[in-house]
C-alpha positions as CSV (number, residue, x, y, z in Angstrom):
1,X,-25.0,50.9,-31.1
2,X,-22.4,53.4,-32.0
3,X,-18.9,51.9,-30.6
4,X,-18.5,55.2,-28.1
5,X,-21.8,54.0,-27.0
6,X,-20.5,50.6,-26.5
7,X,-17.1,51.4,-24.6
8,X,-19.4,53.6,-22.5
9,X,-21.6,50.4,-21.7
10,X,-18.1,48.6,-20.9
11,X,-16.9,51.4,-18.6
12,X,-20.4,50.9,-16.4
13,X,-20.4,47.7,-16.5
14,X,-19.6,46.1,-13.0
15,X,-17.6,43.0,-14.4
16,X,-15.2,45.3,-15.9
17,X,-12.1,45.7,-13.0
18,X,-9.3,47.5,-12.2
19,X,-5.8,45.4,-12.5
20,X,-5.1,43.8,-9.3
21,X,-2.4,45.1,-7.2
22,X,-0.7,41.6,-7.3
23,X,2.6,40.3,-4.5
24,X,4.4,37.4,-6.3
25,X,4.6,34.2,-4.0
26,X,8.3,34.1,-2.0
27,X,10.2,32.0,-0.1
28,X,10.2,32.6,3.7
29,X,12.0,29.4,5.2
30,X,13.8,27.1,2.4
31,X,13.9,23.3,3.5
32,X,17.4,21.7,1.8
33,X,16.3,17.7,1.6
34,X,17.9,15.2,3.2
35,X,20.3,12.7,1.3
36,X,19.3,9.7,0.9
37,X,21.5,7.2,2.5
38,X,21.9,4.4,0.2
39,X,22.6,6.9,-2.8
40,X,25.1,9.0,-0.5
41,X,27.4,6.1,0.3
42,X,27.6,4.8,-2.9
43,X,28.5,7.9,-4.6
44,X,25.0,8.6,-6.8
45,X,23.2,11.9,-7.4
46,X,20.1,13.2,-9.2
47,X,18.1,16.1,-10.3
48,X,14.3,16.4,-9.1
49,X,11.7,18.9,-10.5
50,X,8.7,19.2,-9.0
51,X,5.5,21.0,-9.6
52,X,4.1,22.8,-6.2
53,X,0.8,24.1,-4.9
54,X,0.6,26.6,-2.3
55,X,-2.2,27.6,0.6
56,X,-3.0,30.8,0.9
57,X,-1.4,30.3,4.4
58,X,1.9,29.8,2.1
59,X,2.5,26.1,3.3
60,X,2.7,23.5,0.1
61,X,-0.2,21.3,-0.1
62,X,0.8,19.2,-2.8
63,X,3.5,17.9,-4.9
64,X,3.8,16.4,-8.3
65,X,7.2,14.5,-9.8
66,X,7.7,16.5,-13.1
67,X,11.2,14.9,-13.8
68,X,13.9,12.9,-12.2
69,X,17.5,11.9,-13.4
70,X,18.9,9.4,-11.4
71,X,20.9,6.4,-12.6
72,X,19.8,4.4,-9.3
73,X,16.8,5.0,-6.6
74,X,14.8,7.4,-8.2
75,X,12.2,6.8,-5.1
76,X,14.7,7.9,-2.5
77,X,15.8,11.1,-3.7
78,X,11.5,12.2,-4.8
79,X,10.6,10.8,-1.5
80,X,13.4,13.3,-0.3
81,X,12.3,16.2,-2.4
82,X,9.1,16.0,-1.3
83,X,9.3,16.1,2.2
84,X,11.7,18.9,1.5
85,X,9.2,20.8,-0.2
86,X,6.5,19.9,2.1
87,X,8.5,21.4,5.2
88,X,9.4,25.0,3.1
89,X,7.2,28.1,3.4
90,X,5.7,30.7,1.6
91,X,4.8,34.1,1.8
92,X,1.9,33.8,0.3
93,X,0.7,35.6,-3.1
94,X,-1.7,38.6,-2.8
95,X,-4.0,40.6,-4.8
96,X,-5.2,43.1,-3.7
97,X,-4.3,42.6,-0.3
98,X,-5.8,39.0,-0.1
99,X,-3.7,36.0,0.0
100,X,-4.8,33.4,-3.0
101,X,-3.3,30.0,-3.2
102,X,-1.1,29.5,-6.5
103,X,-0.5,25.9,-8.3
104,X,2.5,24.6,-10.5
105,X,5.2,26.5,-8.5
106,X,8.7,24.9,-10.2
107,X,10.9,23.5,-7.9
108,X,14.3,22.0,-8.1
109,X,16.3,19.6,-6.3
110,X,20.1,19.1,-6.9
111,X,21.8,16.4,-4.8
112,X,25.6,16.2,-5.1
113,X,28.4,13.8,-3.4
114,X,30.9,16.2,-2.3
């Protein structure tokens, strides 16, 4: 086949697409996590990344620890993350008009004493 032939054949052929008009995922409510006690009183902070995936709803599903720097209870402050990130909404991604759900959406916790 010549190769007009052949980007004629691609042009008809139904798997080929248009883009898709595509909305990026956004924040609609932000939920700020609750300090964990035992860290607040005695002065220690951390750093949590996590890794997110979103309903087409926009509501996180589930969570995975990608890092944490705390000198002392680590578990507190994820457990805290978490249920932050469990409590904050999306507006979910579209394309084409249709909500799709969206994994590995970086998040980042900072907790300070002040």
């Amino acid at each position: 086949l010549s190769i007009r032939r052949q980007r004629q054949m691609c042009i008809r052929d139904s798997s080929f697409t248009e883009p898709a008009n595509i909305v990026p995922l956004r924040v609609r409510e932000n939920q700020q996590p609750n300090y964990p006690r035992r860290a607040e009183r005695r002065g220690v902070g951390a750093v949590v990344s996590l890794l997110l995936n979103v309903d087409i709803e926009g509501r996180v599903v589930m969570t995975e620890v990608v890092n944490v720097e705390a000198d002392k209870y680590e578990r507190d402050f994820v457990r805290a993350a978490e249920r932050a990130a469990m409590r904050t909404r999306f507006y979910p991604r579209t394309e084409n008009g249709r909500p799709v759900p969206v994994s590995g959406v970086s998040k980042t916790y900072r907790f300070r004493v002040e």
